[in-house]
MARTORRO-512482 format. One record per residue (C-alpha): x, y, z; chain; residue number from 1. Coordinates in Angstrom, 1 decimal, m for minus. Layout:
X | Y | Z | A | NUM
...
//
This chain:
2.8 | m0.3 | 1.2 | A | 1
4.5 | 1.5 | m2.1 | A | 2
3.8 | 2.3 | m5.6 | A | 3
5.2 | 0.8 | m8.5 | A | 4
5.0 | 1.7 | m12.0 | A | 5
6.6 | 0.4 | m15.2 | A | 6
6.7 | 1.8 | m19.0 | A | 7
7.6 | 0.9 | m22.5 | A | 8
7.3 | 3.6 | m24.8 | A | 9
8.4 | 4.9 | m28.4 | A | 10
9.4 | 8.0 | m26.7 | A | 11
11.8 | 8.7 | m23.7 | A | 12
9.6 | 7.1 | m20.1 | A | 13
11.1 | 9.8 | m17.4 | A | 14
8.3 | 12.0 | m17.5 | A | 15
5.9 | 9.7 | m17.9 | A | 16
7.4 | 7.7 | m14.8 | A | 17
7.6 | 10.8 | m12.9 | A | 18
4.2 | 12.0 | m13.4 | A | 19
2.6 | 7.9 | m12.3 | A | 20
4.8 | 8.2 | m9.0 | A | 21
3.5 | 11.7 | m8.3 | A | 22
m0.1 | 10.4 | m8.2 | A | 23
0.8 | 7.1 | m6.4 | A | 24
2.4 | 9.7 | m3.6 | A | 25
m0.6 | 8.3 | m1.1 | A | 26
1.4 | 5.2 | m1.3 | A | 27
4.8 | 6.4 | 0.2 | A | 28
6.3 | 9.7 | 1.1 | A | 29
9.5 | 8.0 | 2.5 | A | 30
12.1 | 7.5 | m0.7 | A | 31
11.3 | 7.9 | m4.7 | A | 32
13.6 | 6.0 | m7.4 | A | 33
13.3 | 6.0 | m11.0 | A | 34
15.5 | 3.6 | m13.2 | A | 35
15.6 | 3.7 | m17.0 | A | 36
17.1 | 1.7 | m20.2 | A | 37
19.3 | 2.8 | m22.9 | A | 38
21.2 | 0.9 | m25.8 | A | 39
21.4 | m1.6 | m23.1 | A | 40
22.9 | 1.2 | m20.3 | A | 41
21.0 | 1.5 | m17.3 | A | 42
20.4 | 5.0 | m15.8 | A | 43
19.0 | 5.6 | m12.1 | A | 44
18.3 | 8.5 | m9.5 | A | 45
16.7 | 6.8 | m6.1 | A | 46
16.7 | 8.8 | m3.1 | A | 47
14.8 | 9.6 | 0.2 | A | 48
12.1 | 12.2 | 0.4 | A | 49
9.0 | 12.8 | m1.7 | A | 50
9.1 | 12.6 | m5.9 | A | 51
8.9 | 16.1 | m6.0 | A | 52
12.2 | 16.4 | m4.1 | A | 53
14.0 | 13.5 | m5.3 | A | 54
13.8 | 14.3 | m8.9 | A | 55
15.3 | 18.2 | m10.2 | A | 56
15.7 | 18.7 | m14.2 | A | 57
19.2 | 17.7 | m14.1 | A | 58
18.4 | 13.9 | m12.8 | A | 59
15.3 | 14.1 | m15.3 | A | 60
17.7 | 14.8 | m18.2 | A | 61
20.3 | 12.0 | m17.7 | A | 62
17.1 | 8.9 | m17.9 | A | 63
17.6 | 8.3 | m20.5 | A | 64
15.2 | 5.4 | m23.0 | A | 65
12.3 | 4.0 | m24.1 | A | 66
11.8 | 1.8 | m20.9 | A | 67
11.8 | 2.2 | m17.2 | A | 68
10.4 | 1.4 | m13.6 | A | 69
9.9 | 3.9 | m10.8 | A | 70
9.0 | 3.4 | m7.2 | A | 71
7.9 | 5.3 | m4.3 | A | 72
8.6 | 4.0 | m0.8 | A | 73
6.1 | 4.1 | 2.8 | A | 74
8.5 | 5.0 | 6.0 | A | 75
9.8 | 1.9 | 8.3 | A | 76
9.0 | 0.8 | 11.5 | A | 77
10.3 | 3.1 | 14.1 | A | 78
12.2 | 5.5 | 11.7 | A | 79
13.1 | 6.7 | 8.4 | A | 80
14.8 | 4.0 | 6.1 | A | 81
18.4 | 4.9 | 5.1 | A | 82
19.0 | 5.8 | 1.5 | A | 83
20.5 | 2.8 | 0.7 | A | 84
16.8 | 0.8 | 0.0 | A | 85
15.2 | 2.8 | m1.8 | A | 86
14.0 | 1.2 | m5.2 | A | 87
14.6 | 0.1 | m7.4 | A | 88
17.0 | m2.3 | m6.6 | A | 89
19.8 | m3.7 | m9.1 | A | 90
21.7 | m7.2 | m10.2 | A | 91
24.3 | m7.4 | m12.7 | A | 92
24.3 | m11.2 | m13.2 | A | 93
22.4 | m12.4 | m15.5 | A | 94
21.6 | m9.8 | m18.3 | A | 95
21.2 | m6.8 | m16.2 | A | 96
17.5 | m6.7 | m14.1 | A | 97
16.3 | m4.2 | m12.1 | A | 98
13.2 | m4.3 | m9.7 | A | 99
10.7 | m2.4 | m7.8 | A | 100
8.3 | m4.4 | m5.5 | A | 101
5.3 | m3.4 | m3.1 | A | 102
5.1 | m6.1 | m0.4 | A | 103
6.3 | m8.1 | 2.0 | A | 104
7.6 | m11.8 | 2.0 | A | 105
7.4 | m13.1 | 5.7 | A | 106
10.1 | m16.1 | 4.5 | A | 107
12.5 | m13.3 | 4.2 | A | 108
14.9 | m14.5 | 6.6 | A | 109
14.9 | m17.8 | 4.7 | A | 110
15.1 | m17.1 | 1.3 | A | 111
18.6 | m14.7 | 2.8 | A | 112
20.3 | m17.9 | 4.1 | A | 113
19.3 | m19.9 | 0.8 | A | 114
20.8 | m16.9 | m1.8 | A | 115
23.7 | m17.0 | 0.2 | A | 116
24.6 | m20.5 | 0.7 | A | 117
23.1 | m22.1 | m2.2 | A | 118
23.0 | m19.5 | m4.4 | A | 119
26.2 | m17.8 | m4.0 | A | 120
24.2 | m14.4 | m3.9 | A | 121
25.1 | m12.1 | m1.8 | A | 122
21.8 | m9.0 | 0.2 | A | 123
23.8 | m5.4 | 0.3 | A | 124
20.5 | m4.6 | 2.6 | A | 125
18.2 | m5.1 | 4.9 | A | 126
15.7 | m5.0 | 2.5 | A | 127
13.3 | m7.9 | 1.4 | A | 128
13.0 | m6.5 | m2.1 | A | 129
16.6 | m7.1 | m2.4 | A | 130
16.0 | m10.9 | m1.8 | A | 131
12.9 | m11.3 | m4.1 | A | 132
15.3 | m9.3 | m6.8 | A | 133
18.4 | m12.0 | m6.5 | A | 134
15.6 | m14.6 | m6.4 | A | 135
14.3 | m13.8 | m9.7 | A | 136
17.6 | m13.2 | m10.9 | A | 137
19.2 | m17.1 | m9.5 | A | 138
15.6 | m18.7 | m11.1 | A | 139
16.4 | m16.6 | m14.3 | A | 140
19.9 | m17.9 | m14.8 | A | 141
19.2 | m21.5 | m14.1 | A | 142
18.3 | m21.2 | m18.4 | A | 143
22.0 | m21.0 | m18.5 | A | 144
21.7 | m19.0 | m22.1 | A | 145
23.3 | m16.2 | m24.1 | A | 146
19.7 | m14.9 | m24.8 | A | 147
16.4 | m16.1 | m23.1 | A | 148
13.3 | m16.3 | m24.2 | A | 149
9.4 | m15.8 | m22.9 | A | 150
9.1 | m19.7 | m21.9 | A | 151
12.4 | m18.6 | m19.5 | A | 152
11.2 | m15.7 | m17.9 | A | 153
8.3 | m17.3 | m17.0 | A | 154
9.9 | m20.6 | m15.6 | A | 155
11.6 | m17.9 | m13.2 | A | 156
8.8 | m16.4 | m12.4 | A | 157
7.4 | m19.9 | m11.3 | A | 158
10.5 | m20.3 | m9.1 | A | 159
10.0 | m17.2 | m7.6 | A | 160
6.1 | m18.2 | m6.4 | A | 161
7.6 | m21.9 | m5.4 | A | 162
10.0 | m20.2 | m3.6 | A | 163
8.7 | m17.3 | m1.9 | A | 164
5.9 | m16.4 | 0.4 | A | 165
3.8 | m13.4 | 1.7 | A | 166
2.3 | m10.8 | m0.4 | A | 167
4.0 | m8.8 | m3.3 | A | 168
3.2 | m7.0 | m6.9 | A | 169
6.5 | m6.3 | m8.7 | A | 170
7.9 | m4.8 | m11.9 | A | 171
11.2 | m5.4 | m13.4 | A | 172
13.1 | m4.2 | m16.4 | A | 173
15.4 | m6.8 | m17.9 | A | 174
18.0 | m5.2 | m19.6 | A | 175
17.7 | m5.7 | m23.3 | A | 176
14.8 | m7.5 | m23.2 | A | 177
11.8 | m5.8 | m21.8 | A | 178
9.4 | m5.1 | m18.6 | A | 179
8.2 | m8.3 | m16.5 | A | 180
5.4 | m8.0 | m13.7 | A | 181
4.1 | m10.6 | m11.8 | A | 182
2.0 | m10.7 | m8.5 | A | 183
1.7 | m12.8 | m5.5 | A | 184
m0.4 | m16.2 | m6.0 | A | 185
m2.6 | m15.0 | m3.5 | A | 186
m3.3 | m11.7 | m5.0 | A | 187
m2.7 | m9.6 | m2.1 | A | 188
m1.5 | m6.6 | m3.1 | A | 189
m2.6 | m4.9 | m6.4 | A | 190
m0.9 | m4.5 | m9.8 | A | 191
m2.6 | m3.5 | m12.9 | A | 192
m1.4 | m2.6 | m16.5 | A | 193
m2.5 | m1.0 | m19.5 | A | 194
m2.4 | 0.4 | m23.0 | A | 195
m1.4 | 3.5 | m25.0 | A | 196
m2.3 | 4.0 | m28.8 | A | 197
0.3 | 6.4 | m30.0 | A | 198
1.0 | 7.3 | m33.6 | A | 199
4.7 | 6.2 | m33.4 | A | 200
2.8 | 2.9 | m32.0 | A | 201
1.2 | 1.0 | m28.8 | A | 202
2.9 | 1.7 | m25.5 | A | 203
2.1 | m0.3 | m22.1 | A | 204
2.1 | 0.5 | m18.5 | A | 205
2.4 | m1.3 | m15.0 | A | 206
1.3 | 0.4 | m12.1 | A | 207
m0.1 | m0.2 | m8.2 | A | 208
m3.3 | 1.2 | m9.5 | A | 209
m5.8 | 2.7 | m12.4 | A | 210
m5.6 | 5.9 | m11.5 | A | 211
m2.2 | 6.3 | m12.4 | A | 212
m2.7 | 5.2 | m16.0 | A | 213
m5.8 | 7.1 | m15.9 | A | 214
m3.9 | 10.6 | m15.3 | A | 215
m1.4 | 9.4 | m18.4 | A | 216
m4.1 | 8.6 | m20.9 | A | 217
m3.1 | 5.0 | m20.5 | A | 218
m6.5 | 2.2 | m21.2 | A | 219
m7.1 | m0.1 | m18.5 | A | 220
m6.8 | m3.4 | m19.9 | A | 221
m6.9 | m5.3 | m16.7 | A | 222
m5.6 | m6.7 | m13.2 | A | 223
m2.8 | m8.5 | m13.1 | A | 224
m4.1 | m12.1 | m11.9 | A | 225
m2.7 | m13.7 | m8.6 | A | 226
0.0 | m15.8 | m9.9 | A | 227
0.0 | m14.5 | m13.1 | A | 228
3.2 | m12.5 | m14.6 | A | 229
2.9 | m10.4 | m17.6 | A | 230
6.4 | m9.5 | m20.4 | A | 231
6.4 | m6.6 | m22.5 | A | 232
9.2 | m7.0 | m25.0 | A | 233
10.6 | m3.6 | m25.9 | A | 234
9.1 | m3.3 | m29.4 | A | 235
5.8 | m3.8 | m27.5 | A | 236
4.6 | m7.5 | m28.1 | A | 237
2.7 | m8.8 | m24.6 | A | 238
2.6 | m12.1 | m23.4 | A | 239
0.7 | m13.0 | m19.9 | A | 240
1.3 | m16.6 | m18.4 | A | 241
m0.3 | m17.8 | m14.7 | A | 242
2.9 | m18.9 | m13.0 | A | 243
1.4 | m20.3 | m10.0 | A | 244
0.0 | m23.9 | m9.6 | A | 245
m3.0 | m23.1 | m7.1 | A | 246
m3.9 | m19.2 | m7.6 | A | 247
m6.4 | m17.9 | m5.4 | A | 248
m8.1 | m13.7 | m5.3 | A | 249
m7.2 | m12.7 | m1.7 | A | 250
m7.1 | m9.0 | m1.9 | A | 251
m6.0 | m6.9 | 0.9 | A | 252
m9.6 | m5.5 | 1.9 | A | 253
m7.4 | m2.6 | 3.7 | A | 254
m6.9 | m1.3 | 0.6 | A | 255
m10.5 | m0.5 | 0.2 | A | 256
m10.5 | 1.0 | 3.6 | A | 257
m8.0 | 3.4 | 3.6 | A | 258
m4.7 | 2.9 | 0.7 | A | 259
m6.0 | 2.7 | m2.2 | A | 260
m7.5 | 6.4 | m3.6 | A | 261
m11.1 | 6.6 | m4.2 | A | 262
m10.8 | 7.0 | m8.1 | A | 263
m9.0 | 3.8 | m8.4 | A | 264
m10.2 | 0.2 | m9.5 | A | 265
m8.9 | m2.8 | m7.8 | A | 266
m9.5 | m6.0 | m8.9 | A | 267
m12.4 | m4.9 | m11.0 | A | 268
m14.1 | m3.5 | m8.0 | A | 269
m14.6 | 0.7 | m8.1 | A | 270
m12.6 | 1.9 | m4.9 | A | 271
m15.2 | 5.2 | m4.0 | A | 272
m18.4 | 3.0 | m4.5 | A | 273
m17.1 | 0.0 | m2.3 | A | 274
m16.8 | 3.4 | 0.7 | A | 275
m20.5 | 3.9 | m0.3 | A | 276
m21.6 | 1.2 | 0.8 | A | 277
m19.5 | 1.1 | 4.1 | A | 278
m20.8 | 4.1 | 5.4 | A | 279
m24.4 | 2.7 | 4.1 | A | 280
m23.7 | m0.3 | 6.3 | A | 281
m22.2 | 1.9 | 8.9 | A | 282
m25.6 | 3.9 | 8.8 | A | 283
m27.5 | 0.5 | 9.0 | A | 284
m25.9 | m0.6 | 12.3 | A | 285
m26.9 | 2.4 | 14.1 | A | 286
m30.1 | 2.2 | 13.1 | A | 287
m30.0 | m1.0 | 15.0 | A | 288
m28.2 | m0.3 | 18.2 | A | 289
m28.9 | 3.2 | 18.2 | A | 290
m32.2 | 3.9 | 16.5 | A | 291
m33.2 | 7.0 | 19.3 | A | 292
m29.4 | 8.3 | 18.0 | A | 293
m29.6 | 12.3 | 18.2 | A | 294
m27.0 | 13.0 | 15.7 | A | 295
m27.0 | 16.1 | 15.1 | A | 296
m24.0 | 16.3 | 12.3 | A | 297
m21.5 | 13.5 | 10.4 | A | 298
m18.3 | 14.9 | 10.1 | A | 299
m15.5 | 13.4 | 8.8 | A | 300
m11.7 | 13.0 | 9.7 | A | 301
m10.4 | 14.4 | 5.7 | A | 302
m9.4 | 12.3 | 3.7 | A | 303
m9.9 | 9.0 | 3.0 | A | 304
m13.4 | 8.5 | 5.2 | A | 305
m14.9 | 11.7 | 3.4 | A | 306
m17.2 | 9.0 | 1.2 | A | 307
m18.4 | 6.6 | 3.9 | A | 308
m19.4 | 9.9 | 5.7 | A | 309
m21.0 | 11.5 | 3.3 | A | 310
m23.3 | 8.3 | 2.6 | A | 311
m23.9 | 7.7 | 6.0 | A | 312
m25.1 | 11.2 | 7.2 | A | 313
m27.6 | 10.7 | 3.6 | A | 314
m28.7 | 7.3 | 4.8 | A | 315
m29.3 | 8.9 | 8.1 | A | 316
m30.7 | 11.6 | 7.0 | A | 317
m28.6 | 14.2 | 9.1 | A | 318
m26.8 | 16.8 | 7.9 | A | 319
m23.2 | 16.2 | 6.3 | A | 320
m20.5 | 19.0 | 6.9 | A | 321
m16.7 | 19.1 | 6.7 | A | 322
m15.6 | 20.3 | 10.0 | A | 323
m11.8 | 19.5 | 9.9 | A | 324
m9.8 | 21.2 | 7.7 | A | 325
m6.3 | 19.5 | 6.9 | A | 326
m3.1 | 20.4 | 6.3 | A | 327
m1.7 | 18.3 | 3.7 | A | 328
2.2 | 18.8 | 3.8 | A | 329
2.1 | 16.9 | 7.2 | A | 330
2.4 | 13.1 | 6.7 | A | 331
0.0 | 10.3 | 8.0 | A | 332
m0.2 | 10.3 | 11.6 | A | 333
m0.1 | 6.4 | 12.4 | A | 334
3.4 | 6.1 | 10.6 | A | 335
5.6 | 8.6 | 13.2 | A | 336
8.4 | 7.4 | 14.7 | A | 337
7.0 | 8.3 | 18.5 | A | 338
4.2 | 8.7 | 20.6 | A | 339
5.0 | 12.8 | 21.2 | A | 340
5.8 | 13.5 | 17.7 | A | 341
2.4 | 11.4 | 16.7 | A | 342
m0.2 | 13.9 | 18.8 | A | 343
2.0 | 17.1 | 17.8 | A | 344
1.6 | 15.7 | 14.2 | A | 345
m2.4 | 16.0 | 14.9 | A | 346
m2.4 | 19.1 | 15.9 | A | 347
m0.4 | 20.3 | 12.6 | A | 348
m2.6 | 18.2 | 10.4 | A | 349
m5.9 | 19.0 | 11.4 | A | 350
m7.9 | 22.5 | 12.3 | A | 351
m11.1 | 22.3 | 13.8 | A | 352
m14.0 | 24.9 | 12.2 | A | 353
m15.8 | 25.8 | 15.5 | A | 354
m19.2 | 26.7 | 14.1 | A | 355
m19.5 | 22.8 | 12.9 | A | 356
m19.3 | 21.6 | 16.2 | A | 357
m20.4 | 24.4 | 18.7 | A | 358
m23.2 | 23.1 | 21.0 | A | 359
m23.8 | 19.8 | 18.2 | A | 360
m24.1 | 16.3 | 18.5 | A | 361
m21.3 | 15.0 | 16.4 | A | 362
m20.7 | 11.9 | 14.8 | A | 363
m17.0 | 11.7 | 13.9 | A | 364
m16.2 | 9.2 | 10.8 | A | 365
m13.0 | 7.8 | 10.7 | A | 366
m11.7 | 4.9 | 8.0 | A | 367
m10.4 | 3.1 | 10.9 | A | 368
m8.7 | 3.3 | 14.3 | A | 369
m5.3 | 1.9 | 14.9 | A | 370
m3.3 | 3.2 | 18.2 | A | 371
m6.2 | 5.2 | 19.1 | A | 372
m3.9 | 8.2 | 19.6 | A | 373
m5.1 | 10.4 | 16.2 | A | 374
m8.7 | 10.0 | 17.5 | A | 375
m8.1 | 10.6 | 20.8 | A | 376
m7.1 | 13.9 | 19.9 | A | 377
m9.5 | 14.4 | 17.6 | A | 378
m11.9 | 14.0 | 19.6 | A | 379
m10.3 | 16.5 | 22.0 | A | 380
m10.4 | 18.8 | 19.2 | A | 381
m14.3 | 18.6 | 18.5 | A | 382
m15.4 | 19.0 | 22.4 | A | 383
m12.9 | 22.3 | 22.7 | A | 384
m14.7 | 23.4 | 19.5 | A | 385
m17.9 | 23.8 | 21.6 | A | 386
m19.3 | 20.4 | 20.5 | A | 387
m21.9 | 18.8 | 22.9 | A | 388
m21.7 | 14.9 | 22.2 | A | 389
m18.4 | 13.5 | 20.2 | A | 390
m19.4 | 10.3 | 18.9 | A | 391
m17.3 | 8.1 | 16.5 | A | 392
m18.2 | 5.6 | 13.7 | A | 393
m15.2 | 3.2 | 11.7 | A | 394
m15.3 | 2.4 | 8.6 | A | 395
m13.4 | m0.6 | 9.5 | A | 396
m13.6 | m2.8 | 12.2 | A | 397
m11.7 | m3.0 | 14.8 | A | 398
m7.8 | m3.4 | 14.0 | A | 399
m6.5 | m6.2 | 16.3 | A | 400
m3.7 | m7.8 | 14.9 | A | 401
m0.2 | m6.9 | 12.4 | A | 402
m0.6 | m6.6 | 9.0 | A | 403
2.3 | m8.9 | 7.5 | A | 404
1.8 | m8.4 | 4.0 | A | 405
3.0 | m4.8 | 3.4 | A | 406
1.9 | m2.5 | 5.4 | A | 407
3.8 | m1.2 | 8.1 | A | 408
0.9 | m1.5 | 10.9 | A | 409
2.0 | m1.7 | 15.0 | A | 410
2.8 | m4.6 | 16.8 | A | 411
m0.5 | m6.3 | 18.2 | A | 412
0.6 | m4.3 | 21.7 | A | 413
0.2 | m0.9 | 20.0 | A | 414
m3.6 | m2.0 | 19.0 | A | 415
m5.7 | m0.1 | 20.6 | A | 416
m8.5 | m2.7 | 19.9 | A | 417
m5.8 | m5.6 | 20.4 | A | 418
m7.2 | m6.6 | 24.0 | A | 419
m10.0 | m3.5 | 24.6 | A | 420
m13.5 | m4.3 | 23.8 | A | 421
m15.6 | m1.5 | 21.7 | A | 422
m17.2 | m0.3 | 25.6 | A | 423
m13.0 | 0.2 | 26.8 | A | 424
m11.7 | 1.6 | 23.3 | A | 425
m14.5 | 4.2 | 23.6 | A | 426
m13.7 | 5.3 | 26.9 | A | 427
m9.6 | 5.5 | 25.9 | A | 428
m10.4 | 7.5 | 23.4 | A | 429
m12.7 | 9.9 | 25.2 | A | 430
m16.0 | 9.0 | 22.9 | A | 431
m19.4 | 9.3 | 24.0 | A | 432
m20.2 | 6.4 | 21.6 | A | 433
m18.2 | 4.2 | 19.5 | A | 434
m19.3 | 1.8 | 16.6 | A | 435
m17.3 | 0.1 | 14.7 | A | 436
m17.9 | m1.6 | 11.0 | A | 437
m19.0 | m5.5 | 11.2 | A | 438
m16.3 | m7.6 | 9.1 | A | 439
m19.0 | m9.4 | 7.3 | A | 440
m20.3 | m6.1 | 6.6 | A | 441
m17.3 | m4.7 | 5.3 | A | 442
m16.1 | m8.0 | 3.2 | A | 443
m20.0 | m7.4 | 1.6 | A | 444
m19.8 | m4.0 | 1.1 | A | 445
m16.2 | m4.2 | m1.0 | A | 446
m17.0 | m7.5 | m2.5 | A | 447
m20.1 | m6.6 | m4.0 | A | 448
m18.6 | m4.8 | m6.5 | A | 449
m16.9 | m8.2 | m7.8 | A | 450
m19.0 | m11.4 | m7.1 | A | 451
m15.9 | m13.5 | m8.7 | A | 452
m14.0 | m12.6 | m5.6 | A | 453
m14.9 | m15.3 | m2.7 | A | 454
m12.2 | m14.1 | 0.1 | A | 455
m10.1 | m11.1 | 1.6 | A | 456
m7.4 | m10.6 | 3.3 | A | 457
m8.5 | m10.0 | 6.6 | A | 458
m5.6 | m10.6 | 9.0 | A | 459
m5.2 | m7.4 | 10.5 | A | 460
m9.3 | m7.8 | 11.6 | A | 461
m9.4 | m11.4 | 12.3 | A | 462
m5.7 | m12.9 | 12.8 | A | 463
m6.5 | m15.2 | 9.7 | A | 464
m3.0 | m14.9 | 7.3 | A | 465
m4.3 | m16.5 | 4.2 | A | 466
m0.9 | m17.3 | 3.0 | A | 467
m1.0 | m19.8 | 5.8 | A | 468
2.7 | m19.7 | 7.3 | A | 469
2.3 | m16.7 | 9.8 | A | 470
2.5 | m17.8 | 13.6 | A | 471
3.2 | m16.5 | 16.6 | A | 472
7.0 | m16.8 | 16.6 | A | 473
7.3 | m14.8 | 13.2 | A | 474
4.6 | m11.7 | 15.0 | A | 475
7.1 | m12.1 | 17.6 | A | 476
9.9 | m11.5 | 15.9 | A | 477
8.6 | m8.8 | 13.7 | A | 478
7.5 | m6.6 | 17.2 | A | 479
11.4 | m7.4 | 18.3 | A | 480
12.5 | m6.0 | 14.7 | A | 481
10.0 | m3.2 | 15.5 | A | 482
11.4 | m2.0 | 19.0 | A | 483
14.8 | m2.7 | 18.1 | A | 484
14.5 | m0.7 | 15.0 | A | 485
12.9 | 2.1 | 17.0 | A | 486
15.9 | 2.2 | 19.7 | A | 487
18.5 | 2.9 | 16.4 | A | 488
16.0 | 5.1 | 15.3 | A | 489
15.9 | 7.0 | 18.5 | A | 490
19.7 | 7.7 | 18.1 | A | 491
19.8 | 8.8 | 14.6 | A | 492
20.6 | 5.3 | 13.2 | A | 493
18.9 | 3.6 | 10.3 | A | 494
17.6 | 0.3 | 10.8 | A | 495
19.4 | m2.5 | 10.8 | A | 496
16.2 | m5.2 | 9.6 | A | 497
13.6 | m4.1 | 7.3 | A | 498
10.8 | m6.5 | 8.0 | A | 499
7.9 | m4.3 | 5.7 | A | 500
9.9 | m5.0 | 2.7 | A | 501
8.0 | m1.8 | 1.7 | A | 502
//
């Protein structure tokens, strides 16, 4: 999972840029880059570590022009990604294109042998956004012209969906020429763009989601279709064009759970009302399998479940409180590098207020359980606060299989819920009662809030990879990639395969 944004502007784009990446933060604290276009010069600053850290005045100063793409990268498998892939990524050949891509394509592998035997194109890293860059790039120069045209960037982007697979949303600025983003066929992960009225004249953003153009006064005009690749020329004209010959909406329904922040709009579907109605459903359920429940409290594990808990505990109709409070310079628990650092990570993110649980009945609300470590020891946390019963509710069901598409999820072996039943998970992590979110109820509660969409992406619930080319020898060499990027990690190395493509 990253963020991506893309500008064109009448004015100068780095503090635009910079501001878009700072709220797409959520969406990767590993690396930040920024790239920009002048006069046909391109200007870039890309490093590890959070925007705020990445980018000083003296970097801000020398991005330079009127267009630009930024990015902001989640951590790898095992450890921290080395410098080197940080985005955006850059070709020479042809005209100069730079690109910034949230995603993964699970033909990676592939597509590497192809660029370099047939294509004569050579990957500096281990990075799958490298590959979909020199993709676009080989499709792109098959015009074989001085100058191309809108008909020719589109033809590329139509041998980049013919020749590439998995998920991905992806901006790039073509030297010269302007911004292009395009989006999986499949429609996986999200992409949106909008519009600007300025006095000097219209000015159009790209970005992973609404909120972002929201914060800089830019109009949502719309999602970026599955297939479909949008080209802002750099005196603003827009041209869209669906690239793909059988599109289909399969968005990643985990970003309703738990990416995605509850102020943004994906795919025409309002992100906080879609967690509404999971914790209604949530609330529903127990009413059925617990009706004699003695619930004293709904607490929530801050951030992301605060709004399923808050509408479960009304539909209950038991009291709502906040009961964790949470450090928030510590990162996400379920993306450590190890099993020690992970619970000493818990116990710097979260503090317990002991008066919320002390001699209480709580029901702890989480969006979704992964390893089962973080709840484990949250759990730990609420009966040595004094509380009497620790139950736990997910959002989500229960998480029993890789996520493929672009986010960096465990191995099916690091599932807690991978071969446990709901009875066993409970017990490993120390519940008094357990309930997890139906899928059906989940795929209901998000797609109500856009009919037009038919299917999810569900894999990481039900093993069903909608792009349809996901076996078991490709999960099996993803958890190989996984442990043996761990082991480098483990002596200071970087990774030597990046199979996230995040």
């Amino acid at each position: 999972m990253c963020g991506i944004i893309g500008l064109v502007c009448k004015s100068n784009v780095n503090q635009s840029i910079y501001d878009g990446l700072m709220v797409l933060q959520h969406r990767g604290q590993d690396a930040a880059g920024i790239m920009t276009s002048a006069d046909n010069k391109l200007y870039l600053r890309k490093a590890n570590g959070l925007v705020s850290d990445v980018f000083k005045t003296s970097h801000m100063i020398s991005l330079q022009g009127h267009c630009g793409i930024g990015h902001v990268r989640y951590p790898t498998a095992g450890c921290p990604s080395a410098s080197s892939e940080a985005q955006p990524f850059y070709v020479n050949s042809p005209y100069g294109i730079a690109l910034a891509h949230n995603g993964n394509l699970t033909n990676a592998e592939q597509l590497k042998e192809e660029l370099f035997l047939a294509d004569r194109r050579h990957i500096n890293t281990d990075s799958d956004s490298e590959v979909l860059l020199n993709v676009l790039a080989h499709e792109l120069q098959k015009s074989d012209k001085i100058r191309v045209n809108e008909d020719d960037i589109f033809a590329a982007v139509s041998g980049v969906h013919h020749r590439c697979r998995g998920g991905y949303a992806a901006v790039a600025m073509i030297t010269g020429y302007g911004l292009l983003a395009f989006r999986d066929p499949y429609g996986i992960r999200p992409v949106v763009f909008g519009k600007r009225d300025t006095e000097e004249g219209a000015e159009f953003m790209v970005a992973s989601e609404s909120v972002a153009l929201d914060v800089l006064g830019f109009e949502l005009i719309r999602d970026i279709a599955p297939g479909e690749a949008v080209f802002i020329t750099l005196d603003g004209q827009v041209s869209t064009r669906q690239c793909a010959d059988n599109p289909t909406y399969n968005p990643c329904i985990f970003e309703y759970v738990y990416l995605a922040r509850p102020d943004s709009i994906i795919d025409d579907i309002y992100v906080y009302k879609a967690r509404l109605r999971m914790g209604e459903k949530l609330a529903d359920k127990i009413r059925r399998e617990f009706p004699k429940h003695d619930i004293d409290v709904v607490i929530p594990i801050p951030d992301t479940s605060r709004t399923a808990a808050l509408a479960l505990a009304t539909s209950l109709g038991v009291n709502y409180r906040e009961g964790f409070i949470k450090n928030r310079y510590i990162g996400r628990t379920f993306i450590m590098p190890g099993q020690k650092m992970r619970k000493k990570s818990v116990r710097q993110k979260l503090n317990a207020i002991d008066l919320e649980f002390r001699d209480k009945n709580v029901l702890l609300v989480d969006d979704s359980i992964v390893r089962g470590t973080t709840s484990r020891q949250i759990v730990e946390m609420a009966r040595e606060s004094g509380a009497n019963k620790v139950y736990f509710a997910s959002a989500a069901p229960p998480v029993r299989y890789p996520n493929v598409y672009g986010i960096d999820m465990p191995t099916a072996s690091e599932l807690i819920a991978n071969d446990l039943d709901t009875d066993d998970v409970c017990k490993e992590i120390g519940a008094d009662y357990l309930i997890y979110q139906d899928l059906d109820d989940l795929i209901d509660a998000v797609g109500k809030g856009n009919p037009k969409i038919k299917d999810f992406d569900t894999s990481c619930f039900d093993g069903r990879y909608v792009t349809g080319d996901v076996d078991k020898a490709y999960l099996e060499s993803l958890s190989k990639a996984r442990e043996e990027s761990a082991k480098l990690g483990s002596k200071g190395m970087a990774p030597r395969i990046d199979m996230t493509g995040l």
